[in-house]
C-alpha positions, 0 to 999 in steps of 0.5 A: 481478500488482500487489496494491491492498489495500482495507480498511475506511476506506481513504483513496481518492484513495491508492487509486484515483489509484494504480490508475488510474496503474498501470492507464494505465501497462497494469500488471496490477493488481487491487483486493483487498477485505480485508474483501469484495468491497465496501469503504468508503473514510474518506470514505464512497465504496463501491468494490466491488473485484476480487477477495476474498483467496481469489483472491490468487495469491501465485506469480504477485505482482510487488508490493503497494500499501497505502493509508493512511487511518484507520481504513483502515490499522490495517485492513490491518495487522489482516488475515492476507492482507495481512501474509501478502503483504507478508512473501512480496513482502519475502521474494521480492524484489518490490515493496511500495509504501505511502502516507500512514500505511501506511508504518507497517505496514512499519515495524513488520514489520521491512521499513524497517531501512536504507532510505529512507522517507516517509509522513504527518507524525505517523507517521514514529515508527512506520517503525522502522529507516528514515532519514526522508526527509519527502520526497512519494516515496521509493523504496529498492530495492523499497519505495515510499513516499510522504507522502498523497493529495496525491502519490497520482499522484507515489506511481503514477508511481514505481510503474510 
C-alpha cells in the first residue's frame, strides 16, 4: 500500500495528479488526512480523503508520497504519522516519494545524504547532504522527487 499524505495547505495538483497516476497504473494507494478526514488544499479545494492516521498499516506499506504547497508542508513535517512513515519506509527499504517544497522534509531527516535530488527552487538549501540535480524528476534508488505542480504527472509516472 502506497501512502498520499494530505495536510492542511496541500498543493492538489502534487496531490491528486499523483493519485490518479498511480491509481490508473492499478497501484494500491490511499489518501491520508493528517489533520482528518477532510482537508483543504493551498488553493481552497476541500478533499475528503480515505482514511484517518489511525488506519495506517505500516507492515503492509510499499512507500509515501508527500505533496508540497505551503502551508501544506511545514504541515506534514509537523505531523508525528508522517515522520513516523517515512523514517520506517526509509529504515525498511521501500519508496518515499516527494514533490515541490516536500523534498525538504526529507532533507532535514537525514534521508537525501549521498543521493540525487530536486524539489521547488528556493528550497534545494533545505535537501541537506543531496546533490542538487534541478531537473522535473529525480529518482535515486528509492527516493523519488521532483520540482512542482507542473511535473506532477512526470512525478506519478516515476512512481509507478
Amino acid at each position: 500500500m502506497f501512502y498520499v499524505f494530505l495536510a492542511e495547505g496541500f498543493e492538489e495538483t502534487e496531490a491528486l495528479a499523483t493519485l490518479d497516476v498511480m491509481r490508473r497504473a492499478k497501484l494500491d494507494v490511499l489518501t491520508v488526512g493528517v489533520t482528518g478526514e477532510m482537508v483543504t488544499s493551498s488553493h481552497k479545494v476541500t478533499v475528503k480523503a480515505d482514511i484517518t492516521p489511525d488506519k495506517i498499516d505500516l507492515d503492509n506499506i510499499e512507500g509515501v508520497v508527500l505533496p508540497g504547497g505551503v502551508p501544506g508542508t511545514p504541515n506534514l513535517e509537523k505531523a508525528d504519522c508522517v515522520i513516523e512513515a517515512v523514517k520506517y519506509c526509509y529504515e525498511n527499504d521501500k519508496y518515499i516519494a516527494a514533490i515541490c517544497a516536500a523534498p525538504s522534509i526529507l532533507g532535514h531527516l537525514g534521508i537525501l545524504k549521498n543521493k540525487k535530488a530536486t524539489c521547488f527552487p528556493e528550497y534545494e538549501t533545505e535537501l541537506e547532504g543531496a546533490q542538487y540535480t534541478a531537473a522535473h524528476t529525480e529518482t535515486d534508488g528509492k527516493v523519488i522527487t521532483a520540482k512542482g505542480a507542473g511535473c506532477a504527472v512526470e512525478f506519478g509516472h516515476a512512481i509507478v
